[in-house]
C-alpha positions in Angstrom: -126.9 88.2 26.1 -128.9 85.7 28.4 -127.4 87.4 32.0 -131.0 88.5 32.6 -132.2 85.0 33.0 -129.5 83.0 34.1 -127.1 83.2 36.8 -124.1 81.6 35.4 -124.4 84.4 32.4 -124.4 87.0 34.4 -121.3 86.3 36.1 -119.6 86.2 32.9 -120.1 89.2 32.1 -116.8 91.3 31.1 -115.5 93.7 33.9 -118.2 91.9 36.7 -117.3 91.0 40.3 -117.4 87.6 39.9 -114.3 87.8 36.6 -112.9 90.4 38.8 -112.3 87.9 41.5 -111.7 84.9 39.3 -109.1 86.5 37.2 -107.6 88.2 40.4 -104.3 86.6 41.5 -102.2 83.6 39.9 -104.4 82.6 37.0 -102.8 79.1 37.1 -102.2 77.8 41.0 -101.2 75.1 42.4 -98.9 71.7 40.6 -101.4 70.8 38.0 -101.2 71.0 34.9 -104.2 73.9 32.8 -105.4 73.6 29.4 -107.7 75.9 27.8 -109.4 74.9 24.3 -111.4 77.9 22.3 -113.0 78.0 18.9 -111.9 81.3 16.8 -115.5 81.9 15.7 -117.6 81.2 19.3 -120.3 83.9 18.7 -120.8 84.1 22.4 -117.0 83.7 24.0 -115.4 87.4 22.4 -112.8 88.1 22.6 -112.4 84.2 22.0 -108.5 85.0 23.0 -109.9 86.1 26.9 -110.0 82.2 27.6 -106.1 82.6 27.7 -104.8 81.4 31.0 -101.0 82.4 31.8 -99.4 79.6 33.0 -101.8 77.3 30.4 -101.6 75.0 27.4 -103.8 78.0 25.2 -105.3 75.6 22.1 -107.9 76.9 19.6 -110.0 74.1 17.5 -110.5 76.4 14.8 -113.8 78.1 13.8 -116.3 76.0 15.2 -119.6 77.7 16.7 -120.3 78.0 20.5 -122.5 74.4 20.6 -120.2 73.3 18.0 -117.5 72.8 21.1 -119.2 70.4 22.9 -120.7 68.4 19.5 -117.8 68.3 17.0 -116.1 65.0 17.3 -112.6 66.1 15.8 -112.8 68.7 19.4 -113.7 65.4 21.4 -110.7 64.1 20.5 -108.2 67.0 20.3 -109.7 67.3 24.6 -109.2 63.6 25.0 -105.8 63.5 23.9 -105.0 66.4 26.7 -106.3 64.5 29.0 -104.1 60.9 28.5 
C-alpha cells in the first residue's frame, strides 16, 4: 500500500527481490537465539503467519492492530520477558 513512497515498503512487497533474497537460505543462522511476535489482525502484515521463521520462537499477541504492536503495553511486556 505505501511502496510508492517509501523505500522500506517497497521492499516488502510479497514475491520482491529484496524477500527473495532475505528469505533465501537458513532463515535462522548463526547460535542466537530468534523470536518473532505478530498480531492475528495486523491489517498491513497478511498473511500475519508469513512472519514465521523456521528455526524461531513463532508468538502471536492476539488481535491487536498494526500500530497497536508497538503501543499496547500487555505486547511490551510479552517482548520484554523474551528478552530477559
Amino acid at each position: 500500500m505505501c511502496a510508492w513512497l517509501y523505500t522500506s515498503c517497497a521492499e516488502m512487497v510479497p514475491g520482491g527481490d529484496f524477500l527473495t533474497a532475505l528469505n533465501a537460505g537458513d532463515e535462522t543462522p548463526g547460535d542466537i537465539g530468534y523470536f518473532t511476535f505478530r498480531s492475528t489482525c495486523d491489517e498491513y502484515i497478511n498473511p500475519d503467519d508469513s512472519t514465521a521463521l523456521e528455526g524461531a520462537v513463532n508468538a502471536t499477541s492476539g488481535c491487536r492492530t498494526h500500530s497497536d504492536m508497538n503501543d499496547d503495553f500487555e505486547v511490551y511486556e510479552q517482548v520484554r520477558a523474551v528478552l530477559n
